[in-house]
N, C-alpha and C positions, 0 to 999 in steps of 0.2 A: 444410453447408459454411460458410453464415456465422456461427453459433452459434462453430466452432471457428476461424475468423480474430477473432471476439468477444473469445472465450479469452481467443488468442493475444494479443491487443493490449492486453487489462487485463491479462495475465501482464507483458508485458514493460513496461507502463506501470507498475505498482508497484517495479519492477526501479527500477538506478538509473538507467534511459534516459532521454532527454528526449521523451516521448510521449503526448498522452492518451487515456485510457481514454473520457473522461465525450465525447469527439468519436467516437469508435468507437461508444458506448453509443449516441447520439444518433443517428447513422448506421444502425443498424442497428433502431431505431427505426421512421426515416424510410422506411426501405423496407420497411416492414410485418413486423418482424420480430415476433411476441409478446411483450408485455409480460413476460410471467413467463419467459418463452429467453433474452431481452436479459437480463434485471435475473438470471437465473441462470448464465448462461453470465459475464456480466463478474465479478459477484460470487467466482465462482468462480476465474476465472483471476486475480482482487486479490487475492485472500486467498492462495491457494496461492503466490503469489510475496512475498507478506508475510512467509509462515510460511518462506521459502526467504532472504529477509532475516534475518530472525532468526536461523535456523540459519546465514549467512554470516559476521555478526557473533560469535556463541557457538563457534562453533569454527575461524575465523580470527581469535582477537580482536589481536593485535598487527597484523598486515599490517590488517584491516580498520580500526582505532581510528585508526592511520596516515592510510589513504585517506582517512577520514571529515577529520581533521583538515586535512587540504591543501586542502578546497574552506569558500566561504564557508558554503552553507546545513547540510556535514557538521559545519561546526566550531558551528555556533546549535545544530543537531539534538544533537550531544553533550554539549556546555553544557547544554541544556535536559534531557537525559535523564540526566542527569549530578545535576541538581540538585533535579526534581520526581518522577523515578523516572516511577514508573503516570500518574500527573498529565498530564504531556508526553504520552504514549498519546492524550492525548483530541483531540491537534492531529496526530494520525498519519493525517487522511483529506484534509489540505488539501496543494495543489501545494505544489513544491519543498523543502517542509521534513516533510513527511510521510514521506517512504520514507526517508531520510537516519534518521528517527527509529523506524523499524521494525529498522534496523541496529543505531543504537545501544540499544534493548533487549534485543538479542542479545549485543552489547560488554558490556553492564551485566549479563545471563546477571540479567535481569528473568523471575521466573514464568512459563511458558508457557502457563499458565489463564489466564494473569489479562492477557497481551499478546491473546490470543487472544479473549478476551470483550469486551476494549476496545476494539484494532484492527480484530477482522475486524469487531465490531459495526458501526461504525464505515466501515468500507468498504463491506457490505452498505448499510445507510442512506441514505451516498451517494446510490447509484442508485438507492433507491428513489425518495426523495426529488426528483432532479434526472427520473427518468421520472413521476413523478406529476404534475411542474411544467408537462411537454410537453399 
């Protein structure tokens, strides 16, 4: 059951909500969860809402390009993806401007291999990294 509130929290933390995944990770950590459950269960629910980004932007792209432009960090994330393409990808695992920029590679209708090699990498990494630190 805590694998799947795990998930659920790096699901909805790569979403555009304001929540983090890496305090859920850390959490479930702390309560003895296995290293390789934690770092697979969050891994899993980031990337799968990444790849749910992408597809929001690639096939909403005017209502989404819209949304993205009305806030500060959508309007950096679209400039920036706008202007380095794959590049901007490699800042898609840090707060606030990260998911905003998982959108706009979907707006940009950016290769799906190649968002997917970069970000999910990327998001995976993350937690490995921030669980190897603990």
């Amino acid at each position: 059951m805590a694998e799947f509130a795990l998930f659920l929290s790096a699901f909805a933390a790569a979403t555009l909500l304001p929540f983090s995944s890496e305090a859920a990770f850390l959490l479930a950590l702390s309560n003895d969860m296995p290293f390789i459950n934690a770092l697979l269960f969050a891994s899993l629910g980031n990337v799968l809402a990444i790849f749910f980004n992408y597809y929001l932007g690639y096939y909403f792209f005017l209502k989404t390009q819209e949304k993205l432009l009305s806030s500060r960090f959508g309007k950096k994330a679209y400039e920036l993806g706008h202007r380095y393409g794959y590049w901007a990808l490699l800042l898609s695992w840090l707060p606030l401007i990260g998911d905003p920029l998982t959108v706009v590679a979907g707006v940009l209708r950016l290769r799906f291999v190649w968002f997917v090699v970069i970000a999910g990498t990327l998001r995976v990494l993350r937690y490995l990294v921030l669980g190897l630190m603990v």
